[in-house]
N, C-alpha and C positions, 0 to 999 in steps of 0.2 A: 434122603439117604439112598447112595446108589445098593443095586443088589449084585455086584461086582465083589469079590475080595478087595480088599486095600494095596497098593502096592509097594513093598520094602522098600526102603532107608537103601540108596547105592551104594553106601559105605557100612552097611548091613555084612556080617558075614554069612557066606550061606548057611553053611552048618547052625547057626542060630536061626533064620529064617525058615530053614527046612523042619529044626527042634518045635518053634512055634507054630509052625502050620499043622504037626502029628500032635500038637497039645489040646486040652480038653477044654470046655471055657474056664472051670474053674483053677484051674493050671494058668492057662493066660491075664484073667484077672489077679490072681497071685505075683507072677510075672511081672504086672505093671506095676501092683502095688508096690513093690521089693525094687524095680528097675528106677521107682519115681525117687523111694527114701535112697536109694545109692547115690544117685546123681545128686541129691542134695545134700547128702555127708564130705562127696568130693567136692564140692562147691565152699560147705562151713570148712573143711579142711585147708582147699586152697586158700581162701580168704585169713584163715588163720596164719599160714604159712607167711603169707605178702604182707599182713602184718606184723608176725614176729622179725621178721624181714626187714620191713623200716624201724622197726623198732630200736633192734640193735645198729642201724647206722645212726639212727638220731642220736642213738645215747652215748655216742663213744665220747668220749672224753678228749680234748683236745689233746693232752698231753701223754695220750696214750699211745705208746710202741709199736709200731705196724703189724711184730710179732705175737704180740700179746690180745689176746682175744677180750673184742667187748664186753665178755659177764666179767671180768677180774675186778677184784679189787682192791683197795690198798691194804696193806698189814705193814705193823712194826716190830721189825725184831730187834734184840737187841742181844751185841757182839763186842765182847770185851768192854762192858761199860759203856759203851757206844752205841747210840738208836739210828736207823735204818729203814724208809720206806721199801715197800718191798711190793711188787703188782703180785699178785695171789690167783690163780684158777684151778678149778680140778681139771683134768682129762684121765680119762677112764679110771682107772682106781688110784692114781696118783695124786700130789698136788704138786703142782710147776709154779715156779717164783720169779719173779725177772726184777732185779736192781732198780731202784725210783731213784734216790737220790738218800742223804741224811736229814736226821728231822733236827727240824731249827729248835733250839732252846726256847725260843723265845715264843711258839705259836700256842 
């Protein structure tokens, strides 16, 4: 172990290396502790993110409308005696509906 300080990260900003070097040790092993669990929340975060990510391209449904977002789903209403697929999603406190097709008697 040299008796040299260690020398910052180039992509270090000063102001933090200048914060760390007027820090106590107990301040700096705080620091690390705290600096290790972030990087690794950003890490389970992105991970999460690249997954819900594939997730909704895998699952779109073939038949589904360019404009109509992957979580929708189908609903049937029914209009003057008449049944109606209908794609269904929320967006913000509304619910938005896009025309499927009519439902077959016979399914």
């Amino acid at each position: 172990m040299s008796y040299e300080p260690p020398t910052p990260p180039a992509n270090l900003p000063t102001e933090i290396v200048t914060t760390l070097n007027e820090s106590d040790l107990e301040q700096l092993r705080d620091v690390a502790t705290y600096a290790e669990a972030l990087a690794e929340h950003k890490e389970r975060e992105a991970r999460l993110k690249e997954s819900a990510d594939q997730e909704e391209v895998e699952e779109r449904p073939d038949d589904l409308p360019d404009n109509v977002p992957a979580k929708a789903t189908v609903t049937i209403k029914e209009i003057n005696n008449n049944r109606y697929y209908y794609w269904q999603w929320r967006k913000g406190d509304s619910v938005k509906s896009k025309y499927k097709g009519p439902v077959n008697p016979n399914d």
